[in-house]
N, C-alpha and C positions, 0 to 999 in steps of 0.2 A: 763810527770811529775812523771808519777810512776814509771819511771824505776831512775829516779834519788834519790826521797825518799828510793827506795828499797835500792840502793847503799851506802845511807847515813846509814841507817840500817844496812846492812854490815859491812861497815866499822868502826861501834861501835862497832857492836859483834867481831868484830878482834881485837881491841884494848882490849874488855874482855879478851876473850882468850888468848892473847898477857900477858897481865899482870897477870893472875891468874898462867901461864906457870913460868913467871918469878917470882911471889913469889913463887911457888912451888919450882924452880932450886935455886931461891938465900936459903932459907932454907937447901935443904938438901947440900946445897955445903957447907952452914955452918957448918951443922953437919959431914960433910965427913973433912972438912979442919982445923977447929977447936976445936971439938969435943963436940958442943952447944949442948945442947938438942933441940928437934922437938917441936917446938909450936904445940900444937893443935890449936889455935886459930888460927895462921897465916894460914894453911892447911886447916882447916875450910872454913874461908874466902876466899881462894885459888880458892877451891873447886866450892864455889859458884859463882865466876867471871865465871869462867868455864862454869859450869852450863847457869848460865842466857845469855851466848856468844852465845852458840848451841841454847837455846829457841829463843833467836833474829835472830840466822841466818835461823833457822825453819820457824819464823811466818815473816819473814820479809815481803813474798810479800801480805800476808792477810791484814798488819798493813800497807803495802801503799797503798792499796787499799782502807782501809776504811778510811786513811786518806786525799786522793787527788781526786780529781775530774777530772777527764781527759773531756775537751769537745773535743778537736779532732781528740779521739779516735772510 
């Protein structure tokens, strides 16, 4: 059961990463293609998908652990 919880946790923190990536690219493509200025806000926010994507894929197998109870382990 914990390696299935661990994987589900995975596969959120790739979905962070995943989308902090793509609002990073869809911005600066704005800025390279139509000449928009750079949010900080959006980049911000970017940042921190990012961010919290690497701390879940870090703590992932601690956080199935203390969430699952394996008895046939």
């Amino acid at each position: 059961m914990k390696r299935a919880v661990r994987a589900i946790f995975r596969l959120a923190a790739a979905g962070l990463l995943l989308f902090g990536s793509l609002i990073f690219g869809l911005e600066f493509m704005g800025h390279r293609l139509h000449g928009d200025d750079i949010s900080l806000w959006h980049c911000l926010f970017a940042a921190g998908l990012i961010v919290a994507g690497i701390i879940l894929i870090a703590f992932s197998a601690k956080l199935a652990e203390k969430l699952t109870a394996d008895f046939d382990e």
